[in-house]
C-alpha positions as CSV (number, residue, x, y, z in Angstrom):
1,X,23.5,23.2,-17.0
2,X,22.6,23.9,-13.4
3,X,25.7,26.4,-13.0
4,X,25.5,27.9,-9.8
5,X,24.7,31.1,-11.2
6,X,21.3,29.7,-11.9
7,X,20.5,28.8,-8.4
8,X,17.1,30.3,-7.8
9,X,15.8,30.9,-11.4
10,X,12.4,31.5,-11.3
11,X,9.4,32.6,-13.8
12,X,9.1,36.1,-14.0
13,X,12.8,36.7,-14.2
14,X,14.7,38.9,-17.1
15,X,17.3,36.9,-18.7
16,X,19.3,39.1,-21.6
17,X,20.6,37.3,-24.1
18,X,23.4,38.8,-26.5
19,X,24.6,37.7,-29.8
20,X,28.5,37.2,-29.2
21,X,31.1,39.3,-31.1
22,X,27.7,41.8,-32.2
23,X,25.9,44.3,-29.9
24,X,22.8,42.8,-30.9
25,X,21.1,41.5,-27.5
26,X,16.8,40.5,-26.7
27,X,15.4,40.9,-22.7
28,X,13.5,37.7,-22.4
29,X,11.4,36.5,-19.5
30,X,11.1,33.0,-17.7
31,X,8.1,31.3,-18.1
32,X,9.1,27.9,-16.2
33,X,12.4,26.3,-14.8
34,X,12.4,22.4,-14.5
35,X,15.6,20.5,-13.3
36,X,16.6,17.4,-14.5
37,X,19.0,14.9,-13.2
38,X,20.7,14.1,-16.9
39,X,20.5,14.8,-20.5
40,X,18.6,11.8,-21.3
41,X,15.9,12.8,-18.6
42,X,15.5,16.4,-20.1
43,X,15.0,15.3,-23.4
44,X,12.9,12.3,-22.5
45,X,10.2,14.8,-20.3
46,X,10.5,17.7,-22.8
47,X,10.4,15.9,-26.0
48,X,13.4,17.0,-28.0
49,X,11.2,19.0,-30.5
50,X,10.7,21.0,-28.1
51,X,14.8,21.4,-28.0
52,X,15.5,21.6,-31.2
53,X,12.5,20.3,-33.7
54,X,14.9,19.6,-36.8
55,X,17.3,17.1,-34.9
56,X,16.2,13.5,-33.6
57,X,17.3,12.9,-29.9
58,X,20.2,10.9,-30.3
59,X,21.9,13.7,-32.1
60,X,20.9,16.5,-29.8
61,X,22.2,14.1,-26.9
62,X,25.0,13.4,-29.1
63,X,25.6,17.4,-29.3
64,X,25.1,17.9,-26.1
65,X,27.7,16.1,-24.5
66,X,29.9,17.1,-27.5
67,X,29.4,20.8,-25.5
68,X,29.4,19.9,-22.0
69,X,31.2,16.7,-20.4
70,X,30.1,14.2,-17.6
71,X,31.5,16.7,-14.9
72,X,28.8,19.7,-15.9
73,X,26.0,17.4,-16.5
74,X,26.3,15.6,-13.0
75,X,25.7,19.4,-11.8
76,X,22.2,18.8,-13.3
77,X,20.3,20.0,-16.3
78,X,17.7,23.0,-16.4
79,X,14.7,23.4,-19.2
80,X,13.8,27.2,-19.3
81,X,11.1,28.7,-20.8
82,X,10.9,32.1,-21.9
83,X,9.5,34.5,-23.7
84,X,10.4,37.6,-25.7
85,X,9.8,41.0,-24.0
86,X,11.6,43.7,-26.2
């Protein structure tokens, strides 16, 4: 989602991810940001293996909007890249 607290992600950026309810946590960095207008347009330009390689589109479009409904995605949809740095 293109919350507004992603306005301006760029590569070369730290992101930190942590596992919730552990104190486990990895510093990644962005290697690309590409905005899409929907769902559908992600997974059609990025190829949904490169989402999630053990579920066919439909489902992970299916998922998707399980997770976030028609008011979020019309905020727009952001691929990130990263890669691990610690």
């Amino acid at each position: 989602m293109k919350y507004p607290k992603f306005d301006g992600l760029a590569a070369g950026d730290l992101i930190r991810f942590a596992a919730k309810g552990t104190d486990r946590s990895c510093m990644t960095r962005v290697t690309r940001v590409a905005e899409y207008a929907s769902f559908e347009e992600l997974l059609d330009a990025e190829g949904p293996s490169q989402v999630n390689p053990e579920a066919p589109r439909e489902e992970q479009l299916a998922n998707i909007r399980r997770i976030y409904p028609p008011d979020k995605e019309r905020l727009g949809c952001l691929a990130i890249g990263i890669e691990l740095v610690d």
